[in-house]
C-alpha positions in Angstrom: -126.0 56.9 -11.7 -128.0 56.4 -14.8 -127.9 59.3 -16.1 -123.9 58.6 -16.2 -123.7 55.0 -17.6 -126.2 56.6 -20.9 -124.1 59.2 -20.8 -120.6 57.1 -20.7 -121.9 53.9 -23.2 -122.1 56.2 -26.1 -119.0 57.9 -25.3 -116.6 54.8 -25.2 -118.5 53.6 -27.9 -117.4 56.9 -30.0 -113.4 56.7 -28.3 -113.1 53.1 -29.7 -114.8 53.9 -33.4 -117.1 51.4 -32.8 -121.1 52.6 -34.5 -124.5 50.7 -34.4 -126.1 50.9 -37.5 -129.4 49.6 -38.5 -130.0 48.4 -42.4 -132.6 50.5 -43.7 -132.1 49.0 -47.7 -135.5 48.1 -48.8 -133.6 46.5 -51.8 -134.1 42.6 -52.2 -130.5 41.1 -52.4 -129.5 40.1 -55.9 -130.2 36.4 -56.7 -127.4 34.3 -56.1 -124.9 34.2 -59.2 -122.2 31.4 -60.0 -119.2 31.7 -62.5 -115.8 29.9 -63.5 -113.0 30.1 -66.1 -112.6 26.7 -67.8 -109.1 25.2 -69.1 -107.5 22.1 -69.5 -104.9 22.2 -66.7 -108.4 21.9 -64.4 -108.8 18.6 -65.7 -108.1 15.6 -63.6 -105.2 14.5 -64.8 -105.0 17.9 -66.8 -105.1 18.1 -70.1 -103.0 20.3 -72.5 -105.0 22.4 -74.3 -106.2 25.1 -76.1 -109.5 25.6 -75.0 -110.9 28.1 -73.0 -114.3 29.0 -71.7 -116.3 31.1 -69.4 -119.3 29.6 -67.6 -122.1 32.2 -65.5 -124.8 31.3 -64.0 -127.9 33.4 -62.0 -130.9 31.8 -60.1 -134.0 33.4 -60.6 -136.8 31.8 -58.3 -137.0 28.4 -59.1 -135.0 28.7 -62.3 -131.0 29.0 -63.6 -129.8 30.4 -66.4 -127.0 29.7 -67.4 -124.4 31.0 -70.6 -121.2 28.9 -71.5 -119.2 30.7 -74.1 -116.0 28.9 -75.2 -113.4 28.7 -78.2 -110.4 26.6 -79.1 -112.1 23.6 -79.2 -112.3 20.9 -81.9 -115.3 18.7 -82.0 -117.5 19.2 -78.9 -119.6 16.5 -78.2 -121.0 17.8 -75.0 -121.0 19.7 -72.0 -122.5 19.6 -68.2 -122.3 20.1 -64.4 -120.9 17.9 -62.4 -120.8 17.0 -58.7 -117.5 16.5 -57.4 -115.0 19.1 -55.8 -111.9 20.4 -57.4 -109.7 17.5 -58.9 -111.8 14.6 -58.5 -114.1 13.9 -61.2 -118.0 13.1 -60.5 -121.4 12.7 -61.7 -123.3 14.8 -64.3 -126.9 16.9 -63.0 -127.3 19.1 -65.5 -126.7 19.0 -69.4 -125.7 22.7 -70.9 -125.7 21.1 -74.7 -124.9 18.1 -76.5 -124.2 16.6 -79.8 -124.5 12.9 -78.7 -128.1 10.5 -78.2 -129.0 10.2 -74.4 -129.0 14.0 -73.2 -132.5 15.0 -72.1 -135.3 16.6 -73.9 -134.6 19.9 -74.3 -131.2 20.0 -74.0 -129.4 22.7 -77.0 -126.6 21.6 -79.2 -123.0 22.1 -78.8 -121.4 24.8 -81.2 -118.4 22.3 -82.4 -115.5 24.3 -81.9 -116.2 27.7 -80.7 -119.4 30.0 -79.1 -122.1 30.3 -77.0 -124.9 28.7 -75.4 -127.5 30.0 -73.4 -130.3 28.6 -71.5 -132.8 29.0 -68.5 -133.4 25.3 -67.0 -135.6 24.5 -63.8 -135.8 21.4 -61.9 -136.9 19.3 -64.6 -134.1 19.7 -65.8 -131.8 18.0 -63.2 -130.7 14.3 -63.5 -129.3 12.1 -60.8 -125.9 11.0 -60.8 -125.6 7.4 -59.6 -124.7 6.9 -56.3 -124.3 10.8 -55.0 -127.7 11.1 -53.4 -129.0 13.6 -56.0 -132.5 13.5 -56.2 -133.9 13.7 -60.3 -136.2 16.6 -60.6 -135.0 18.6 -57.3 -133.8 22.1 -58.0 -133.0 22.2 -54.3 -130.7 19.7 -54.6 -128.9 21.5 -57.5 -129.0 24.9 -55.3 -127.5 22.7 -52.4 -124.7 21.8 -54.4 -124.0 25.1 -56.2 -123.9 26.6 -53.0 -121.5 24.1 -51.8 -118.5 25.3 -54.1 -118.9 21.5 -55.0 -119.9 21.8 -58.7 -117.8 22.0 -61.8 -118.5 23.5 -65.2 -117.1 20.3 -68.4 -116.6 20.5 -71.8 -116.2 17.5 -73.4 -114.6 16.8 -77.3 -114.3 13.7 -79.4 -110.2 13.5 -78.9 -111.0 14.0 -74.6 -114.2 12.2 -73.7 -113.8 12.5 -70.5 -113.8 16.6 -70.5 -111.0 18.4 -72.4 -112.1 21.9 -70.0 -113.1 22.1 -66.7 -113.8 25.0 -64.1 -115.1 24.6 -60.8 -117.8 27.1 -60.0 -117.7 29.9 -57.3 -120.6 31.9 -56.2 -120.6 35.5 -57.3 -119.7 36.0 -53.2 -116.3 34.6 -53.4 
């Protein structure tokens, strides 16, 4: 009777295409990646515009880093992360670059109308909204919220100060 049921297992298993495999990869999986397209019809209310930007994002270890490339713009004054999901605006946790007094130490300049800026940040580097539980300093909570699809790429100008592009961010398994 044994001898049948090892014999019959495999054998349905083959008639209904169903295989076992085991994952033999030694290969890490790639470090999680985030990315969004930024225009002014994501703004809440949207905004007519002719901007347009790209934001990409990797997380290596206990570091991001992080390149915003945009164009169209006139006047940047800054631009961030925020915490909020789609439509609904929210709190800042991470300057990408600034023209204005207040952002952090560290934080690059804005290109004015049009380019790129690059940077690798760690936890240091993220603020607390007020009000939305994120704890200064913690690159977890960053990661928690990155990972939550809850997290939104903002350029702000002098004629929109309250973002004149937005894009929320997906992770590169979307």
């Amino acid at each position: 009777m044994r001898r049948t049921l090892a014999i019959r297992v495999p054998m349905v298993l083959a008639v209904l295409g169903l295989t076992v495999s085991v994952a033999s990869s030694d290969e890490p999986p790639p470090p999680p990646h985030f990315s969004t397209s930024l225009s002014g019809f994501n703004e809440a209310p949207p905004i007519l515009s002719n901007g347009t930007a790209t934001f990409s994002a990797t997380v290596n270890g206990l570091s991001l880093t992080y390149t915003l490339t945009f164009s169209g713009l006139t006047n940047v004054t800054q631009a961030h992360l925020h915490f909020a999901q789609s439509g609904v605006p929210g709190g800042v946790f991470l300057f990408l670059c600034s023209n204005v007094g207040g952002a952090p130490a560290g934080t690059p300049a804005c290109p004015t109308s049009a380019g790129t800026v690059t940077r690798t940040v760690t936890g240091a580097d993220i603020i607390a909204p007020p009000g939305q539980g994120v704890t200064a300093g913690s690159f977890a909570d960053a990661l928690r919220i990155l990972n939550s699809g809850e997290a939104y790429a903002n350029v702000h100008t002098q004629a929109h100060g309250g973002g004149e592009i937005r894009g929320q961010l997906n992770s590169g398994d979307d």
